[in-house]
C-alpha beads as a LAMMPS data file, in Angstrom:
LAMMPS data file: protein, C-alpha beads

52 atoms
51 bonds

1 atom types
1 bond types

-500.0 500.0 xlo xhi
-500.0 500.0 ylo yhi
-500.0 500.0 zlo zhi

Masses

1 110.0

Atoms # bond

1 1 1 -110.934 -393.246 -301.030
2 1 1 -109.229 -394.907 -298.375
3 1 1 -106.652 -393.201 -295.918
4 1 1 -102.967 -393.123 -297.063
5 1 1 -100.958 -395.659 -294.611
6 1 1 -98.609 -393.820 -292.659
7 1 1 -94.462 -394.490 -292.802
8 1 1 -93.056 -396.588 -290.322
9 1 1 -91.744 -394.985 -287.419
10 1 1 -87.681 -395.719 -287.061
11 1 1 -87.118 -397.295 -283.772
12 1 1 -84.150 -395.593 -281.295
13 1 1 -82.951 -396.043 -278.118
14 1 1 -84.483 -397.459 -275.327
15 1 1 -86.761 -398.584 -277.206
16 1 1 -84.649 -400.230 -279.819
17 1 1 -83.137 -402.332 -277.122
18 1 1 -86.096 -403.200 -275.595
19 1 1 -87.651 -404.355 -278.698
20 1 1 -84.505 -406.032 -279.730
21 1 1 -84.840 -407.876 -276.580
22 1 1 -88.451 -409.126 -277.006
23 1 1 -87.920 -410.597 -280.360
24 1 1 -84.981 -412.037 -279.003
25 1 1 -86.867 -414.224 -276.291
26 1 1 -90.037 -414.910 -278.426
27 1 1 -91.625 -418.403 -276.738
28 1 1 -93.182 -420.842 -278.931
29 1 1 -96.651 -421.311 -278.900
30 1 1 -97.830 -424.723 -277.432
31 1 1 -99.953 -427.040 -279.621
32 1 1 -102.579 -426.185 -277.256
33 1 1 -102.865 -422.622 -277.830
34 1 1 -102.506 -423.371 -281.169
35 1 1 -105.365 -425.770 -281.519
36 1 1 -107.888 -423.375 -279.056
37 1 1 -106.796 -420.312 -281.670
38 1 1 -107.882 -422.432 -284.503
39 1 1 -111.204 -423.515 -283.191
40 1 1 -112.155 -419.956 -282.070
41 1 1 -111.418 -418.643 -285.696
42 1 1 -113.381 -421.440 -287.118
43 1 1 -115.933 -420.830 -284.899
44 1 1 -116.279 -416.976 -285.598
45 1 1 -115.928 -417.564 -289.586
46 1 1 -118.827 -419.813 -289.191
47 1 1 -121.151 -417.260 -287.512
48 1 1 -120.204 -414.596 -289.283
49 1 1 -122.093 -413.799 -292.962
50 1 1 -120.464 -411.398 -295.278
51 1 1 -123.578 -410.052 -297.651
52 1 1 -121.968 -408.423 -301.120

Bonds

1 1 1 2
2 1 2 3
3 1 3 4
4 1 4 5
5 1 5 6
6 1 6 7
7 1 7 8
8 1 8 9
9 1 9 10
10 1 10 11
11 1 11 12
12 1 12 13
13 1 13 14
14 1 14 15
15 1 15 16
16 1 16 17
17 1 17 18
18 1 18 19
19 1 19 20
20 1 20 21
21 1 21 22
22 1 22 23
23 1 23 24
24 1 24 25
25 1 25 26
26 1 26 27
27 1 27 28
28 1 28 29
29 1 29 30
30 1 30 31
31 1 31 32
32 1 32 33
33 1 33 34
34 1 34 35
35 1 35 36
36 1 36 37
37 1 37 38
38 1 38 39
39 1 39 40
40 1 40 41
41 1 41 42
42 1 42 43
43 1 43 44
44 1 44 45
45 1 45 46
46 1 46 47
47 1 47 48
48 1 48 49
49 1 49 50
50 1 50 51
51 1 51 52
């Protein structure tokens, strides 16, 4: 039986703020990064065999 997932801890403080801040200033990916995150998944669903 798999493990019970666990409640979210409730940000406060410091840390509040500071994560407040990061999501604030998120950057964009560029269409590069994009593109080299794509291949590399392609590539690793094509090595990897799933056997049922």
């Amino acid at each position: 039986m798999a493990t019970p997932i666990r409640e979210t801890p409730i940000l406060k403080g410091k840390d509040a703020r500071r994560f407040d801040r990061a999501m604030k200033n998120v950057k964009p990916m560029t269409e590069e990064q994009k593109q080299r995150i794509r291949a590399e998944a392609e590539a690793f669903v094509n090595e990897v065999t799933i056997k049922i």
